[in-house]
C-alpha positions as CSV (number, residue, x, y, z in Angstrom):
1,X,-4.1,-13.5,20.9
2,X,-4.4,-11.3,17.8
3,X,-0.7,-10.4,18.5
4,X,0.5,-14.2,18.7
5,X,0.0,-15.2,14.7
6,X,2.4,-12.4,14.2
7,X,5.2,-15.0,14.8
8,X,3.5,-17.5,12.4
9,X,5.5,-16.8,9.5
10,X,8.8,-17.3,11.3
11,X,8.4,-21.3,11.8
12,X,6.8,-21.3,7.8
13,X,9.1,-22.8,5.5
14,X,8.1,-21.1,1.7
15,X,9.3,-18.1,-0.6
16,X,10.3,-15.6,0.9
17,X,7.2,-13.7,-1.4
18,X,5.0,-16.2,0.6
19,X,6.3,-15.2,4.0
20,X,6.1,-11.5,4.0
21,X,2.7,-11.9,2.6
22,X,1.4,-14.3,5.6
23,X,3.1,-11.5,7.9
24,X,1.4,-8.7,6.0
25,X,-2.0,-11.4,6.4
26,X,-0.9,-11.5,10.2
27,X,-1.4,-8.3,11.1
28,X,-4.7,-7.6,9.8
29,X,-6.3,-9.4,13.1
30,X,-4.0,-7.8,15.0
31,X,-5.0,-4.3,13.5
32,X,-8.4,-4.8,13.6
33,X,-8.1,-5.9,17.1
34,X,-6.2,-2.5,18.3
35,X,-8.6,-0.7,16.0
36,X,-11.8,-2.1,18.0
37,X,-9.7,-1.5,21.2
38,X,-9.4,2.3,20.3
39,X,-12.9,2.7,19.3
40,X,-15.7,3.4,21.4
41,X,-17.4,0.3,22.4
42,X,-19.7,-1.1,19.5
43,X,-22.4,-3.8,20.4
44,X,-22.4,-6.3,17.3
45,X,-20.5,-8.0,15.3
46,X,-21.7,-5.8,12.0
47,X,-21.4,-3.0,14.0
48,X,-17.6,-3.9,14.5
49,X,-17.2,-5.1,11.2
50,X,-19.4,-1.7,9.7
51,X,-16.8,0.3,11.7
52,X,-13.4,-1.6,10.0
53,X,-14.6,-1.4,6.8
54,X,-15.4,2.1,6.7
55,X,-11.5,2.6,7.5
56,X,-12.5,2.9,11.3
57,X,-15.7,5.5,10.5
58,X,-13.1,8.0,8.5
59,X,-15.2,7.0,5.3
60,X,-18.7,6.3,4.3
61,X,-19.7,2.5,2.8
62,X,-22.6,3.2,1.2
63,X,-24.7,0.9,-1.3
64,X,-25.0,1.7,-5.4
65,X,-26.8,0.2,-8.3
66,X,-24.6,-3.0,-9.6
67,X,-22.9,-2.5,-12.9
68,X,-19.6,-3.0,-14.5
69,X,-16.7,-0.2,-14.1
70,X,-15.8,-0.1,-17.5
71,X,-13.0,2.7,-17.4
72,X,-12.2,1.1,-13.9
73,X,-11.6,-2.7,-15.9
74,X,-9.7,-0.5,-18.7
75,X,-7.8,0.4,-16.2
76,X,-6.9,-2.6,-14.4
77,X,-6.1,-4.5,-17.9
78,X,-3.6,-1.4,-18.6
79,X,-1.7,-1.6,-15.2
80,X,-1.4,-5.3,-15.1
81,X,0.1,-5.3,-18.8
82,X,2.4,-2.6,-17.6
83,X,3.5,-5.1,-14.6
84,X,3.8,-8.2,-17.3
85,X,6.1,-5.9,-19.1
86,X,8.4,-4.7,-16.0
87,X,8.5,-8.3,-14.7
88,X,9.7,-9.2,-18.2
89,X,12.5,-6.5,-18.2
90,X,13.8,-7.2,-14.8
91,X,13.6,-10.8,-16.0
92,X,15.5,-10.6,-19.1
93,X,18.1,-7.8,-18.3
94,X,21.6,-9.5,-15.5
95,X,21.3,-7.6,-11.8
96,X,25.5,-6.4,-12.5
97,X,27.3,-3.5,-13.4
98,X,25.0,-0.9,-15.7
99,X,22.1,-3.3,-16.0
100,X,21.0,-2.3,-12.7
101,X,19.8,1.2,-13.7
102,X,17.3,-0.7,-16.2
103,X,16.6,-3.3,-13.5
104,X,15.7,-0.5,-11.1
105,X,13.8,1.3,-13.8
106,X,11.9,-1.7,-14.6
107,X,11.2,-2.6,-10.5
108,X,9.8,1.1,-9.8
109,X,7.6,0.5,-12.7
110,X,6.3,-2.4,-11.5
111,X,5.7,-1.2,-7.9
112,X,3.8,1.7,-9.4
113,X,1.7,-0.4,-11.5
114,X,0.7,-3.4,-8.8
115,X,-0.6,0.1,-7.0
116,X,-2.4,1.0,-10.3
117,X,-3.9,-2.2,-10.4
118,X,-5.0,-2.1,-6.5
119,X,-6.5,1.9,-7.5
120,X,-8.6,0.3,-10.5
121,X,-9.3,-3.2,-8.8
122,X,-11.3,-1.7,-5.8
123,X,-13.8,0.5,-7.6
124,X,-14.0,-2.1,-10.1
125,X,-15.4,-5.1,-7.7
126,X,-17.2,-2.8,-5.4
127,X,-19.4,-1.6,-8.1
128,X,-20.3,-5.3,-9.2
129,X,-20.9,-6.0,-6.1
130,X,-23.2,-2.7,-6.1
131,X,-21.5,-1.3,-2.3
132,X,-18.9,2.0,-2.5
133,X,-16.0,1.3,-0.5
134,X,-12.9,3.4,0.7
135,X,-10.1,3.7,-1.7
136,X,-6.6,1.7,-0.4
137,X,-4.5,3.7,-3.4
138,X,-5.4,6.7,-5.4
139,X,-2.7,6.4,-8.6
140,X,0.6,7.2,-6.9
141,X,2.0,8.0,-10.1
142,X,-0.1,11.6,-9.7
143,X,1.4,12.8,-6.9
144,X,2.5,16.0,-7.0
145,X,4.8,16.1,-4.0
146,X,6.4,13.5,-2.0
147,X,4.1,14.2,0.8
148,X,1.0,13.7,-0.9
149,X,2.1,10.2,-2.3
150,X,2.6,9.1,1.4
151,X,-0.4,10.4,2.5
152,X,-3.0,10.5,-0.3
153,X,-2.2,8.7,-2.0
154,X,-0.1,5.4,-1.1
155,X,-1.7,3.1,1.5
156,X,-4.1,5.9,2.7
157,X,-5.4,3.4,5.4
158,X,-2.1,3.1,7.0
159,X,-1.7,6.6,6.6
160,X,-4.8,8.2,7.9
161,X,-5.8,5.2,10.8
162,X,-2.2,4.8,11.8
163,X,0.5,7.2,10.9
164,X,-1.4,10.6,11.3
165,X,-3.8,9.9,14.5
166,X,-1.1,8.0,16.8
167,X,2.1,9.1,15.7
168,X,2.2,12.2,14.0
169,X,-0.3,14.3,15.4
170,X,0.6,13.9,19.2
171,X,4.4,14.3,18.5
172,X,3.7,17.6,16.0
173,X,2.4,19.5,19.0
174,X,5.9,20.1,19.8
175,X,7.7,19.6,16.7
176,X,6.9,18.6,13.1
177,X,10.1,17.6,12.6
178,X,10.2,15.6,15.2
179,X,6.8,13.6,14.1
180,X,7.5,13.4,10.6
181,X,11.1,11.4,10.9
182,X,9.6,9.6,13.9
183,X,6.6,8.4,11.6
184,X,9.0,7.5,8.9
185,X,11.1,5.8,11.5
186,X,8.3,3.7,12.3
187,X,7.2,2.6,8.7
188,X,11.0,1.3,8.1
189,X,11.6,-0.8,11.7
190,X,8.3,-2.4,10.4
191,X,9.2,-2.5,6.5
192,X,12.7,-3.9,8.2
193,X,11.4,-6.6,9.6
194,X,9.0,-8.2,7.2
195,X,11.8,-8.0,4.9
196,X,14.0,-10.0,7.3
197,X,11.2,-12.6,8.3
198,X,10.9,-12.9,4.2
199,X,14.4,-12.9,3.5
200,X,16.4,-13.6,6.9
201,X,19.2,-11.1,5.5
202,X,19.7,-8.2,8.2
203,X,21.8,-6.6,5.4
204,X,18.9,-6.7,3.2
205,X,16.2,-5.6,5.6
206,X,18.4,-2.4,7.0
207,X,18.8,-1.5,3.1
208,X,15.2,-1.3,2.8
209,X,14.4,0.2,5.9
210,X,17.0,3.1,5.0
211,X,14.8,3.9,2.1
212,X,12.0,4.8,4.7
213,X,14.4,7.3,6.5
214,X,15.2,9.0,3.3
215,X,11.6,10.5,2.6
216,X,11.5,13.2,5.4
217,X,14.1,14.5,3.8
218,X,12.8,14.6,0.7
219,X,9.4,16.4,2.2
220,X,11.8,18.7,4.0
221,X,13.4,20.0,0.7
222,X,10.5,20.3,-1.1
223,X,8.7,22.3,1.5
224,X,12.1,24.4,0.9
225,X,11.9,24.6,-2.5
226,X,7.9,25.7,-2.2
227,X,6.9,22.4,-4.1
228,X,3.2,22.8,-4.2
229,X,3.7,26.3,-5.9
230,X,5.3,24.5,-8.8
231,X,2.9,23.7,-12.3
232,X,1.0,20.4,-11.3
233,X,3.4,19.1,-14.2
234,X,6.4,20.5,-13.0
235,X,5.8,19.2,-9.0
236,X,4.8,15.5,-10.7
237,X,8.4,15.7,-12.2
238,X,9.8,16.3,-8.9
239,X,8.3,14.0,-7.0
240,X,9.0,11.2,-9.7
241,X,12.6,11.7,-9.6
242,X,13.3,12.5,-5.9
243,X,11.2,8.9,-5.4
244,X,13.3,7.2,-8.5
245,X,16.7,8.6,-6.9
246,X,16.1,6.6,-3.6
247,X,13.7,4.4,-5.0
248,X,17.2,1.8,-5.4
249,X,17.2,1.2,-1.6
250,X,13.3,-0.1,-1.5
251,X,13.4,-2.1,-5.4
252,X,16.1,-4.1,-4.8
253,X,14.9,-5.4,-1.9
254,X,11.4,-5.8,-3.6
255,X,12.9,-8.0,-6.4
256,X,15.2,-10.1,-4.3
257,X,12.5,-11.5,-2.6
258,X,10.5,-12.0,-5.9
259,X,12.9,-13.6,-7.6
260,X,13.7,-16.7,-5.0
261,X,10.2,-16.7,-4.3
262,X,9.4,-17.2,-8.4
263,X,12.8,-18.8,-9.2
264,X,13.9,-19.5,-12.8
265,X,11.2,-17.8,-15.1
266,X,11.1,-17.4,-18.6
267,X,7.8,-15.8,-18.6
268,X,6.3,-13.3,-16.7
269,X,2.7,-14.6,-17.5
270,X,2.6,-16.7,-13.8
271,X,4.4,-14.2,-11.8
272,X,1.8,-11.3,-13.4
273,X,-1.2,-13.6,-13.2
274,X,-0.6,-14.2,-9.1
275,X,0.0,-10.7,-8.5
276,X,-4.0,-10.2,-10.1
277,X,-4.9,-12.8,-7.9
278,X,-4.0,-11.8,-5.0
279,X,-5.1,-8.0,-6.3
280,X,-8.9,-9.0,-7.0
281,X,-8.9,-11.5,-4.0
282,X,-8.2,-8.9,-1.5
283,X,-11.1,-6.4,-3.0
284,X,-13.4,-9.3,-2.8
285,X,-13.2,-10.0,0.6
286,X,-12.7,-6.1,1.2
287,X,-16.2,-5.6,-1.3
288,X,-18.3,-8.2,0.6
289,X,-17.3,-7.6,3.7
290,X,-18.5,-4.2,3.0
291,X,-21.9,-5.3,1.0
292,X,-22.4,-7.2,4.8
293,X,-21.7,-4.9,7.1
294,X,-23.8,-2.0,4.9
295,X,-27.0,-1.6,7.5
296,X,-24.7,-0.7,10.0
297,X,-22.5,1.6,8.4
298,X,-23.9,4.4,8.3
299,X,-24.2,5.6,11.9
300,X,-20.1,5.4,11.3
301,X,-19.6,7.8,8.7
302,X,-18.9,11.3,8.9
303,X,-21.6,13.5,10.4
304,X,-22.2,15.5,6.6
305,X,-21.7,12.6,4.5
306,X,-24.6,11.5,1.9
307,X,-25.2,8.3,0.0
308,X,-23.5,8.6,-3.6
């Protein structure tokens, strides 16, 4: 049933922004669903819910004293301004001829500060609503190889509950290789397709998909080149421009679907302040459904783990 509202955004008529986020909406049941199928069996509801929250028992959601994240909302107010600006840039500068490299330059920046926003926004509601819960991005921007933004550090959920356990791993007993353009090749059929249910443009979608197949390659030369013996300065360099150098393929898409979702703007103001919305939204439902589920949680966390 789970797997039936997956075809819910293909009969909705809205911006394409709109779409792919009801199909990114869509398959949260659905992956919750699989997820509780997976598990062992677990008798209640907060049990079930104790079990998603915690990343399916890979982390610990554990209870803390309410306050307010000050460096965490310093954080947040920094990366949104950052987004205002590359939303004004891509808005201001024409999508033709040498204006695309500051279009593109503007769009990565953007991408990597809605993930900036997502790293301060979670510890930042969590801790008013006085629970700990699982980070979904750890600053991307850090990363000091092209592997660790993938699996660290971008979408570690997806990563570490999806990726690694049922795709990866059983393929890598014969070849690494093999698993780690098979994972890729995964991530863009699915990236593909959101972008066409958003967009209906095959063109498009492949474009973006193509972006996905790109990064084994990247991992593959810097495991070459001996990457993670590089200065932690010198491997953040790196991984910057071997993700700018594709990054093309995966911001063009992004901003075509922004801009006929937003339109004509002259500001970025709306476009910034929906993006926080949707940002603080999702830790709040993430945050309480944590703070509910807390009694149960702990009989789902690591064996060694202690309260914080």
């Amino acid at each position: 049933m789970a797997g039936l509202f997956l075809a819910i955004p293909c009969f909705v008529t809205s911006p394409p922004l709109f779409r792919g986020l009801l199909m990114c909406i869509m398959c949260m049941p659905f992956s919750a669903a699989a997820a509780l199928v997976l598990a062992p069996p677990i008798a209640t509801v907060r049990a079930r819910l104790a079990y998603l929250c915690s990343w399916c028992g890979t982390h610990q959601v554990s209870r803390r004293a309410r306050s307010l994240d000050v460096a965490s909302l310093l954080h947040l107010i920094v990366a949104t301004a950052v987004l205002a600006i590359g939303m004004t840039a891509v808005i201001a500068v024409p999508d033709a001829n040498f204006w695309l490299l500051l279009r593109w330059l503007a769009g990565g920046i953007m991408i990597l500060a809605f993930a900036e926003m997502v790293t301060a926004c979670f510890p930042l509601v969590a801790t008013a609503f006085g629970v700990i819960v699982p980070p979904l991005m750890q600053s991307p921007y850090l990363s000091t190889s092209v592997g660790e933004f993938w699996t660290k550090r971008w979408n570690i959920l997806a990563s570490e509950k999806v990726f690694r356990p049922y795709c990866f791993a059983p393929l890598a007993r014969r070849s690494v290789g093999l698993a780690l353009f098979a994972g890729f090749a995964l991530s863009a059929v699915g990236h593909a397709l959101m972008v066409f249910i958003a967009l209906g443009s095959w063109k498009i979608s492949l474009i973006w998909g193509t972006f996905f197949l790109v990064q084994p390659l990247l991992i593959i030369a810097e495991r070459w080149l001996a990457v993670r013996r590089w200065r932690p300065a010198s491997a953040r360099v790196w991984t910057l421009a071997a993700l700018a150098i594709t990054s093309p393929l995966f911001v063009e898409p992004m901003l075509r679907i922004v801009e006929e979702s937003w339109g004509t703007q002259d500001s970025a103001l709306p476009p910034t302040a929906v993006v926080l919305g949707f940002v603080f939204v999702f830790s709040c439902v993430v945050s309480l459904a944590s703070l509910a589920s807390y009694s149960a949680a702990t009989q789902y966390s690591p064996p060694n783990a202690l309260d914080r």
